[in-house]
C-alpha positions in Angstrom: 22.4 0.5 59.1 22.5 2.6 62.5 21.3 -0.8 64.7 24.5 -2.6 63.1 27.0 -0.1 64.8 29.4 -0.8 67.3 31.7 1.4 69.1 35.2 1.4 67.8 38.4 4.3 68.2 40.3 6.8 66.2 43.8 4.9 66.4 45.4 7.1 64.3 44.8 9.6 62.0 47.6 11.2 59.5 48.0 13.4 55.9 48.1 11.4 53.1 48.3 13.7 50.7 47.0 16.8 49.8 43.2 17.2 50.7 43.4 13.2 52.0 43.9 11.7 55.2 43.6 8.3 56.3 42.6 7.4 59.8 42.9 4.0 61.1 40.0 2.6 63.2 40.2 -0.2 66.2 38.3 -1.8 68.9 38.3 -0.4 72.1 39.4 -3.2 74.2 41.7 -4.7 71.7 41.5 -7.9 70.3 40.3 -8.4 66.7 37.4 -7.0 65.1 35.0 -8.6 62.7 36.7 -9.7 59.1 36.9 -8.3 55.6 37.3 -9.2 52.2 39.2 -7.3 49.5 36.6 -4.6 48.6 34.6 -4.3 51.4 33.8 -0.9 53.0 32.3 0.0 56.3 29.5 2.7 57.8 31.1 5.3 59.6 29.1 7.4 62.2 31.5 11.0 61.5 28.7 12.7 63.8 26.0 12.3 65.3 23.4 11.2 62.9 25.6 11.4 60.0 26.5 7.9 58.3 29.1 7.9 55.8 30.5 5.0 53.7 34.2 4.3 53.2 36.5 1.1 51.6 38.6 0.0 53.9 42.3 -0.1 52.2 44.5 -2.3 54.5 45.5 -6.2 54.0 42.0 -8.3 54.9 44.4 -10.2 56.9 44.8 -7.7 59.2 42.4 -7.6 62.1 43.2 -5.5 64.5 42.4 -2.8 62.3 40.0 -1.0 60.0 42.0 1.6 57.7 40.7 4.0 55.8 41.3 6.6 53.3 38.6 10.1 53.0 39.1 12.8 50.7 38.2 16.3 51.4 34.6 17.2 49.1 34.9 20.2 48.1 30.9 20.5 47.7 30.8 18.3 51.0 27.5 17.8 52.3 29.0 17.3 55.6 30.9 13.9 56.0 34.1 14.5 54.6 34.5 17.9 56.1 33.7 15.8 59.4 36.2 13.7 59.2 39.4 16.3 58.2 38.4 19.0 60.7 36.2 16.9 63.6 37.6 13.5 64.2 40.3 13.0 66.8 42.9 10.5 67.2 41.6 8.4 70.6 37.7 9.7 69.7 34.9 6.9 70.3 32.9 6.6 67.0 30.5 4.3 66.1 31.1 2.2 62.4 29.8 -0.6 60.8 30.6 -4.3 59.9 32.3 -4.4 56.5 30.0 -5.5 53.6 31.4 -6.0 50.3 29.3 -5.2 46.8 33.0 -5.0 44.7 34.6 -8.3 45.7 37.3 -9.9 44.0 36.5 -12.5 41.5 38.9 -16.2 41.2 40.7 -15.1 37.8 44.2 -16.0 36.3 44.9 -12.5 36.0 43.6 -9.0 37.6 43.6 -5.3 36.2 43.0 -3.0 38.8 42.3 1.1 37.9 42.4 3.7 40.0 41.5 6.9 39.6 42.0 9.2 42.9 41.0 8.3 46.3 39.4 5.2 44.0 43.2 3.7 45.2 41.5 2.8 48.6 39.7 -0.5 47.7 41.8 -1.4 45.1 44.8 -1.1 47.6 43.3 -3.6 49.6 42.6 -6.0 46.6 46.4 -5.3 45.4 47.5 -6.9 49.1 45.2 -9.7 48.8 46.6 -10.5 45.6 49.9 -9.8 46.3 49.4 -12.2 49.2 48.1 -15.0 47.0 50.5 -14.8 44.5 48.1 -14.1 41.8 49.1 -12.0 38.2 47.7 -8.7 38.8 48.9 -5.3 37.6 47.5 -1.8 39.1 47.6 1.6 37.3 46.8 4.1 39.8 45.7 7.7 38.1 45.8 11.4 40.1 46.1 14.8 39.6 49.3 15.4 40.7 52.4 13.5 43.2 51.1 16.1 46.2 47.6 14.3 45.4 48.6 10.6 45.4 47.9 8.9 48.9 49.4 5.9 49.9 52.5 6.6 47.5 55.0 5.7 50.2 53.3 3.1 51.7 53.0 1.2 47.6 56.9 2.3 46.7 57.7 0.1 49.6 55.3 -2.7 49.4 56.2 -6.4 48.0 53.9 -5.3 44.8 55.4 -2.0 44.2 56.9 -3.4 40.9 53.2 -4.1 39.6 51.9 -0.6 39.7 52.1 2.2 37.5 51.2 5.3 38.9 49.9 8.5 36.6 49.8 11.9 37.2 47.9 14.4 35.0 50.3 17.1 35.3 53.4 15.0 34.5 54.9 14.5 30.7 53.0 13.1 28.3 54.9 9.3 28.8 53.7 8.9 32.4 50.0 10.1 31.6 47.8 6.9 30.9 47.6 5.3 27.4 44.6 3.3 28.1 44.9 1.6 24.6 48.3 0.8 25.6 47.9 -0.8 28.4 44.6 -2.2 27.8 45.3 -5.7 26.9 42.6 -7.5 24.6 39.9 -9.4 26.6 40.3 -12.6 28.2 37.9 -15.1 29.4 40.3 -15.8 32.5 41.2 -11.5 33.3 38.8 -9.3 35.3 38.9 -5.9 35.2 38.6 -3.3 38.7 38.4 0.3 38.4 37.0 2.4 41.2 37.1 6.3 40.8 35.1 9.8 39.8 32.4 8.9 37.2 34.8 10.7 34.2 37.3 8.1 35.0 35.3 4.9 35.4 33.2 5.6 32.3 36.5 6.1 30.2 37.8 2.7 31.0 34.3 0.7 30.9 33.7 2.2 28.7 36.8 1.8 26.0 37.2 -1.8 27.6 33.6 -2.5 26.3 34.6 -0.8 23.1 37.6 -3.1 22.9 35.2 -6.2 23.4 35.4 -6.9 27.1 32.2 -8.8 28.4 30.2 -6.8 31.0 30.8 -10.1 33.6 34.7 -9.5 33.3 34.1 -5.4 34.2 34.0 -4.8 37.9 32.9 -1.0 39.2 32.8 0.5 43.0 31.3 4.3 42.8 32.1 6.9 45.3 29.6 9.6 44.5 26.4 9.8 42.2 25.9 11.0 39.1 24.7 14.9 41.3 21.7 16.7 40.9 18.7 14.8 39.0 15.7 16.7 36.8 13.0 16.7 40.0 10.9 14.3 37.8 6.9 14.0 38.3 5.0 13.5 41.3 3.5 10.0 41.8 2.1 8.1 45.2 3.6 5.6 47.5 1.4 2.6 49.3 3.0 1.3 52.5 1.7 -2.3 51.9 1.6 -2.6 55.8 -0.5 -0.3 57.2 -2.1 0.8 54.0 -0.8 4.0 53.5 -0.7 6.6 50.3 1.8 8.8 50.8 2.3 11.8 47.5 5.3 12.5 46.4 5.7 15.5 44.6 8.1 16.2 42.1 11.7 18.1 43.5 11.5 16.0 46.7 12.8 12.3 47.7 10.4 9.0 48.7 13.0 8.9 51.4 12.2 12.8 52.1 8.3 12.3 52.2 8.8 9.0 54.1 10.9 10.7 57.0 8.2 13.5 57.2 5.8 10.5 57.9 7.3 9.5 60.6 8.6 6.1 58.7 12.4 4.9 60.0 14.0 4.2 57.0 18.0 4.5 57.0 19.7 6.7 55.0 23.5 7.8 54.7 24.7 8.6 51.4 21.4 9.9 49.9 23.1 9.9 46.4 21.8 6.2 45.5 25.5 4.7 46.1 25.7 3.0 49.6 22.8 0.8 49.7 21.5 1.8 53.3 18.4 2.8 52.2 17.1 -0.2 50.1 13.3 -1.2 50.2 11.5 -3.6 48.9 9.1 -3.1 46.1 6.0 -5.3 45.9 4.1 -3.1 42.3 4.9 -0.9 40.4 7.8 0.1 38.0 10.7 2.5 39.7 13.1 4.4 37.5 16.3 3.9 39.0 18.8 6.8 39.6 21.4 4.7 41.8 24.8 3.6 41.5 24.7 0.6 43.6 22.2 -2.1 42.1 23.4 -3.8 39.1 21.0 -4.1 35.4 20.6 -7.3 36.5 19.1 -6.1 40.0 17.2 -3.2 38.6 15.3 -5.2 35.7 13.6 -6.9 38.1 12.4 -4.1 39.9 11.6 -5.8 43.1 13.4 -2.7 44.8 15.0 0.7 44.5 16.9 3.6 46.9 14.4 5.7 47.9 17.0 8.5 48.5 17.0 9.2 44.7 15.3 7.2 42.8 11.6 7.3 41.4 8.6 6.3 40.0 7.8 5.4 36.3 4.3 3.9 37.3 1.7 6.5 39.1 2.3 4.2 42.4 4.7 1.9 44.3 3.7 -0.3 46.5 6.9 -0.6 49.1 7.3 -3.2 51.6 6.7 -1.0 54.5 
């Protein structure tokens, strides 16, 4: 949220590949900034007003660092675009403490699937791993070799023997065989895959055919699922000062709150970050987000108003 931020610098920012570039972020004064875990990603203030989420992709163990890796959107609703054409190397910026909603999970063995500029978290697990010694293999899936970030940086790595990297374009023996290299489930084996939708539903989704139990299955989305039907209209009650605020259908509670004069943080507005989550004291949402797990959303005790709804003619919000 925008009262977390501190001030940090663009260190350095490169190409990674084509339509990627990965800038690395550090504290002004030196010195060490606040730890991660493998997984974890961090707000990033690209402009003024404009909050973006992104993993962070070097070794937790580093700490005088915060790497990252952005991809250029090409329906960008202004962050990526922010980050390629505005951001400087030696530029103040303001960014967030990590927080981590894909950790890793204590395991004798790890699968970890990437699809695009999904590598970025996953690279970070793959160096924690590597790190503790632990069995993991990573299969790392992209359009192309001009496409593939980081490919340099994980041919030279201590790891570089555990991952398989795919290309789309290439022959048919170095596309992915998901059956192939699938194995059959184990109580002791979690699965990691972080990616475009397409991708992360293929895997769940024929690991769940093949028997794998939802608890061993481990997701981190980048985007939302896009444009939702604009749904009906239905009230919001600010339990605090009493409020009843409509909301009509084709506009957001976060929209109608923000036109009330109600500070509620929002970045990502596509239901994936978590900035934005409130409290629900009545009434039944229908959840549109990528961030709260079944588990989370059964209770209905909350919801992202950036995208989100209503199933029940009101919600009471803690507000």
């Amino acid at each position: 949220m925008s009262g977390d931020l501190f001030e940090g610098i663009v260190g350095r920012k490169a190409v990674a590949a084509l339509d990627i570039v990965e800038l690395d972020l550090l504290p002004p004064g030196g010195g060490a900034l606040p730890a991660f875990s493998a997984g974890a990603h961090i707000d990033v203030e690209v402009r003024p007003g404009l909050l973006r989420q992104y993993s962070l992709c070097n070794d937790p163990a580093e700490t005088h660092r915060y790497q990252i890796g952005v991809l250029r959107e090409p329906n960008s609703r202004g962050g990526s675009i922010a980050v390629h054409d505005a951001l400087r190397e030696g530029q103040r910026i303001r960014i967030g403490a990590p927080r981590n909603r894909f950790p890793l999970v204590p395991a004798q063995r790890s699968l970890l699937f990437a699809g695009g500029i999904g590598i970025t978290p996953l690279l970070s697990m793959a160096e924690q791993l590597a790190r503790d010694a632990a069995a993991f293999e990573m299969h790392y899936c992209t359009r192309s070799p001009s496409r593939t970030a980081f490919a340099a940086r994980i041919a030279a790595s201590a790891f570089a023997g555990r991952v398989c990297i795919h290309h789309d374009d290439g022959p048919p023996a170095q596309r992915l065989d998901l059956h192939c290299v699938l194995p059959a489930p184990h109580v002791q084996t979690h699965l990691y895959v972080c990616g475009p939708r397409g991708f992360i539903d293929w895997v769940c989704g024929t690991a769940r055919a093949s028997g794998w139990a939802p608890a061993q299955i481990h997701v981190e989305h980048f985007a939302g699922d896009g444009p939702q039907p604009d749904g009906q209209s239905f009230e919001v009650r600010l339990a605090r000062s009493g409020a009843t605020l409509p909301v009509p259908a084709g506009r957001s509670v976060a929209a109608v709150l923000h036109d009330h004069g109600i500070d509620l943080p929002v970045s990502c507005e596509q239901g994936v970050c978590g900035t934005c989550l409130t409290r629900v004291l009545a009434g039944e949402p229908e959840h549109r987000d990528s961030y709260l797990t079944d588990e989370e959303r059964c209770r209905n005790d909350q919801f992202l108003p950036c995208c989100s709804r209503s199933r029940s003619a009101c919600l009471v919000l803690d507000l």
